[in-house]
N, C-alpha and C positions, 0 to 999 in steps of 0.2 A: 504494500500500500504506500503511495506517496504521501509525503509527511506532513504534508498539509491538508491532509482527504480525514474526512473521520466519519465512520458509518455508523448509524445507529436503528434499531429496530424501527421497520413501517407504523407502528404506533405511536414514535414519537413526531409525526405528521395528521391533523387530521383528515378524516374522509376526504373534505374540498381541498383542503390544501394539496392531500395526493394525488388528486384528481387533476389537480392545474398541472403539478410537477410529469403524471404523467401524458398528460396533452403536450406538453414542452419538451419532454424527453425522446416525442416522437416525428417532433417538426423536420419535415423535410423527407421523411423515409417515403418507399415508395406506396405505401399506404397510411398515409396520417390519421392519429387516434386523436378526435374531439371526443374527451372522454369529462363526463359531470360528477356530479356525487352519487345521483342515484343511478347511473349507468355501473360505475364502478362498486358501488353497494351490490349491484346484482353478480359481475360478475366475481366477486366474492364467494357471493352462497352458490351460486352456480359449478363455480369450478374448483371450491373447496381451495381456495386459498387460505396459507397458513399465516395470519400475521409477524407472528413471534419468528416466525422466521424468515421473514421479507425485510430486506433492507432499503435503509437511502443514505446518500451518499452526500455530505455537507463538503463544502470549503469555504471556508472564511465564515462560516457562520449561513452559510447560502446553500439548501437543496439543489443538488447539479444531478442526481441521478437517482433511479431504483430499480432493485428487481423483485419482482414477487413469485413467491414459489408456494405451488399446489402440490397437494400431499394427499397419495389414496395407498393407504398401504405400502408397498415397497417399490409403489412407481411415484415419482416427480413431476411437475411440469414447469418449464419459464412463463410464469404466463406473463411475461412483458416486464421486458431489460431496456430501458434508454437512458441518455446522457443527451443531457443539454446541450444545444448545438456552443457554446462559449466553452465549452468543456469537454469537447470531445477530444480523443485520440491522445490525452493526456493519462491513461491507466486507470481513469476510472470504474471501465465496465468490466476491465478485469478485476479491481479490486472488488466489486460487489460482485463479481461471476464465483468468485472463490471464496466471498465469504457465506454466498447461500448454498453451496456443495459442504462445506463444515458441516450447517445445517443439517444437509438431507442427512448426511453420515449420522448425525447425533441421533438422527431418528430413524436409525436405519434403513434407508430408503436404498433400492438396489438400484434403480435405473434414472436417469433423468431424463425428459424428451426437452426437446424447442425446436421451433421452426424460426429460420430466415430467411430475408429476403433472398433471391437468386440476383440482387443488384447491392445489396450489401457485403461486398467485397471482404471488408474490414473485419467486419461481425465474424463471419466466414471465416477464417482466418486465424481470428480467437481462438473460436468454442475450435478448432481443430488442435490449435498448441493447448487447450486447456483437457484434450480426450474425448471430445466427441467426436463420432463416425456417422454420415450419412446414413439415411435409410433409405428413403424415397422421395424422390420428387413429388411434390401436389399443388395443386392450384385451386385458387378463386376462381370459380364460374357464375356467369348472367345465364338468363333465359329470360324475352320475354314473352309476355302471359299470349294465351291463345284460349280462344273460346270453341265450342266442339263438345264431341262426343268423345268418349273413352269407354275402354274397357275394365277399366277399375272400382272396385266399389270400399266405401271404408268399412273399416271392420274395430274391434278394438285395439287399443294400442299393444296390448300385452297379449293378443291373439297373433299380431304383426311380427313382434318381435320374438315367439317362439316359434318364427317359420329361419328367424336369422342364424346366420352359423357364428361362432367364437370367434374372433378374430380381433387384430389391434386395428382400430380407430383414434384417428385425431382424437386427443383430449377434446376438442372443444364439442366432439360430437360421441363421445367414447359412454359407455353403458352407466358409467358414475356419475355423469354429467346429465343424460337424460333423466338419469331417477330424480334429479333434482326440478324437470320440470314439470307444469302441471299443466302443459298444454298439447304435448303428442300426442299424434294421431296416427292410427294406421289405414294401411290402404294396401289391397292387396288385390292382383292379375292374376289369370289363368300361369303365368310363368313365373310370377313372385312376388316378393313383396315389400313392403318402406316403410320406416316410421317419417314423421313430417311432422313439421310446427307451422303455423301459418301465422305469421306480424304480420310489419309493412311488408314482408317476400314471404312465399310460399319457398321454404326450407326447408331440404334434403336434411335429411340426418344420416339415419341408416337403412340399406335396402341389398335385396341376393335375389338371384332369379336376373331375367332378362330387363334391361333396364328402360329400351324402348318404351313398352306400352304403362312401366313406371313414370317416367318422362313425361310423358305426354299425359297423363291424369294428371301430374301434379301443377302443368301449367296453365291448369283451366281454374285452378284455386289463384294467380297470379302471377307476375314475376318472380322469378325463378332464382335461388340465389342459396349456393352450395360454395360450402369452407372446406377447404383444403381436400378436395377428392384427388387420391393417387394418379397421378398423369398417365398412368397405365392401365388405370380401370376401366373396361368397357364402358360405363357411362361416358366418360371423357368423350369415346368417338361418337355416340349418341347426340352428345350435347352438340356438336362440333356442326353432326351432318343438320340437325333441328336450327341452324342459327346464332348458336351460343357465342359467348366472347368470357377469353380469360381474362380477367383483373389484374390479376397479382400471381405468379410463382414462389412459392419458397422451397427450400430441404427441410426435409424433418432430419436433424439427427437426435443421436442418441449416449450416453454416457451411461459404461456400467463401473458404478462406485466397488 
């Protein structure tokens, strides 16, 4: 840590104030977070952030950085590392990068994930000297909405999701994260089947079977708007041939403690 950095637990910042720091910690990246209090209240309970163990990062007496880390068992998450653009590339997000891995270890966490940009070089670069290894490319996807007919009918949520197989999911869409909400839905096709939330986007969560006649039911609830699906999953070519546009790329990797 440089010797004028001094970290202290996310609690010692309130809700709004971390809310600013993390709006400011993300100015300029290739998807900027206008993040409020009660945005960042939610994603709190939603994604099971640990405060006690999230740090931020002062100098001179001035919030320059934070990272917050989600805790389910013996898996991890970054859910969101920035540094103020006055303060970057000065060692700060390695200093918080290593003081939330302390962390996982205290609580014995075996793995940690995070995604970054495929345009943050830097970041990139880090979390590689710091031992993380890629998994997989994934991306932000659009769709928009289309009105029509479909062959899908909803069904219950939890009828949906005992058609899905085991597998790793983005946090932000991952089985611990869904049990936190109170608005999935499912929907199921002669070939398979989705869970979904419907906000201001009709959002993909998770779904197995053919993705097509998934697709196209879920765009008649709205535009379309899936986080981080693997660039390799057949939705991807679905989306692609329907219209879709990618937002954002990042890597997921991954750090085993």
């Amino acid at each position: 840590m440089t010797a004028d950095l001094e970290l202290r637990p996310a609690t010692s910042l309130s809700l709004g104030e971390r809310a600013e720091l993390f709006t400011a910690a993300y100015e300029g990246y290739a998807m900027p977070m206008q993040i409020d209090a009660a945005r960042l209240e939610w994603m709190q309970e939603k994604f099971d952030f640990d405060l006690d163990a999230s740090w931020i990062a002062f100098r001179d007496g001035e919030p320059v950085g934070l990272v917050n880390l989600a805790v389910r068992g013996g898996d991890a998450w970054i859910g969101g590392v920035g540094v103020v653009a006055s303060a970057r590339r000065s060692g700060v997000g390695e200093a918080l990068m290593r003081a939330v891995h302390d962390e996982a270890r205290w609580r014995r966490v075996e793995r940690v994930w995070l995604e970054v940009f495929d345009t943050n070089a830097g970041a990139r670069t880090l979390y590689k000297k710091l031992g993380y290894a890629p998994v997989q490319d994934v991306e932000v996807w659009t769709l928009p909405a289309a009105e029509g007919e479909h062959t899908g009918r909803e069904v219950p949520a939890a009828e949906a999701a005992a058609e899905l197989p085991e597998r790793h999911e983005p946090w932000q869409r991952a089985a611990g994260t869904l049990a936190h909400y109170d608005d999935v839905r499912g929907l199921r096709t002669d070939g398979g089947a989705m869970l979904f939330c419907v906000r201001s986007t009709a959002q993909l969560q998770q779904y197995a079977g053919e993705p097509g006649p998934l697709l196209e039911a879920l765009r008649t609830f709205g535009d379309v708007y899936i986080l981080n699906l693997p660039a390799e999953d057949p939705a991807a070519t679905v989306l692609r041939e329907l219209g879709g546009s990618v937002v954002v790329r990042q890597h997921e990797m991954l750090l085993e403690l």
